[in-house]
C-alpha positions as CSV (number, residue, x, y, z in Angstrom):
1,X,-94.0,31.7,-138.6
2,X,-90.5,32.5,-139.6
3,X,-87.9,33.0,-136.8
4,X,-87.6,36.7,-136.9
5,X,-91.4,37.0,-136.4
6,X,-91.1,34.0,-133.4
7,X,-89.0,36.3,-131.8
8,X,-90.6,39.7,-132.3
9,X,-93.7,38.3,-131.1
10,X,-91.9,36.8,-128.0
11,X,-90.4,40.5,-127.1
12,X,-93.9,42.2,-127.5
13,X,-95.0,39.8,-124.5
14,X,-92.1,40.2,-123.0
15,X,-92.5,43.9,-123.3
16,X,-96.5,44.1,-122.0
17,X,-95.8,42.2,-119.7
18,X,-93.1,44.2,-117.8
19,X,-90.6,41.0,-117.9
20,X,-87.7,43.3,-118.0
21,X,-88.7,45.1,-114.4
22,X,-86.9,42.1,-112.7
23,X,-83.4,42.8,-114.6
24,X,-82.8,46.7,-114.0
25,X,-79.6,47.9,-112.8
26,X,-77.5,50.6,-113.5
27,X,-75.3,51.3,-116.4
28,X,-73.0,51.0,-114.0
29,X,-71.0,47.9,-113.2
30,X,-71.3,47.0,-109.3
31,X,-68.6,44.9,-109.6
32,X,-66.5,47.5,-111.3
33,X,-65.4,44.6,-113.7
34,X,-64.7,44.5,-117.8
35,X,-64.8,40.9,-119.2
36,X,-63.4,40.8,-122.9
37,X,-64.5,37.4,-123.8
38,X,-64.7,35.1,-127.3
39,X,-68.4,35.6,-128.8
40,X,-68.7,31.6,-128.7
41,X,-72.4,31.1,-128.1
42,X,-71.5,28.2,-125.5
43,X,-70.6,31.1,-123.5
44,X,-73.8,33.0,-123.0
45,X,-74.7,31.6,-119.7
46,X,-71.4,29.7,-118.8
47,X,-69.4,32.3,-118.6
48,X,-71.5,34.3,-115.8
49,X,-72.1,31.2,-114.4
50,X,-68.2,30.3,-114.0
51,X,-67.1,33.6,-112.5
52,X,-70.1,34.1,-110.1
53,X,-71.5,36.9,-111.7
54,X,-75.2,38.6,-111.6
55,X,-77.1,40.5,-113.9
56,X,-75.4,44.2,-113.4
57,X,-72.4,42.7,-112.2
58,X,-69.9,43.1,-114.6
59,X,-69.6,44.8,-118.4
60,X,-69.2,41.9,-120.8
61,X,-67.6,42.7,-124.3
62,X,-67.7,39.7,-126.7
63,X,-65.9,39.7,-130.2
64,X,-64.3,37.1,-132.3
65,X,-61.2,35.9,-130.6
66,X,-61.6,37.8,-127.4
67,X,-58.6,40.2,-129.0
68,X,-58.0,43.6,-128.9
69,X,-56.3,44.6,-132.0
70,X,-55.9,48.5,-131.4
71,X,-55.4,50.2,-128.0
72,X,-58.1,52.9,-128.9
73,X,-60.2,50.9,-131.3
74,X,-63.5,50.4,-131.0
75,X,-63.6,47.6,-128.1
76,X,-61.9,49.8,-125.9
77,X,-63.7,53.1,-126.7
78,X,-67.1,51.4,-125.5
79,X,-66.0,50.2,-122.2
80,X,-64.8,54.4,-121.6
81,X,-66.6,55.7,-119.2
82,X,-68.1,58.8,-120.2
């Protein structure tokens, strides 16, 4: 089985099985926090882990280089509330 079917077969459990129920929240942050962060993959559970925060906690906005290079470019336009 090639890794794209591995995980599409994973999610379709995943999905039956209602494992997402335990991770609602809002679209809403409850901490009212933005973290612009480097999309290093070391940092996908350290980084909530270091700073304390829950699922629904906090928006987290990962690029390369944790840089924003235009004040109304996209990085900044999806963190807008609307």
């Amino acid at each position: 089985m090639n890794k794209l079917n591995e995980i599409l077969e994973y999610n379709k459990m995943f999905v039956e099985n209602k494992e997402y129920e335990k991770y609602k929240t809002t679209k809403y942050p409850g901490k009212k926090l933005v973290i612009l962060s480097c999309m290093d993959t070391r940092l996908m559970e350290l980084l909530p882990k270091a700073l304390n925060l829950k699922n629904g906690d906090a928006k987290i906005v990962k690029n390369a280089g944790a840089t924003i290079m235009h004040p109304f470019g996209s990085i900044i336009r999806s963190i807008i509330k609307k």
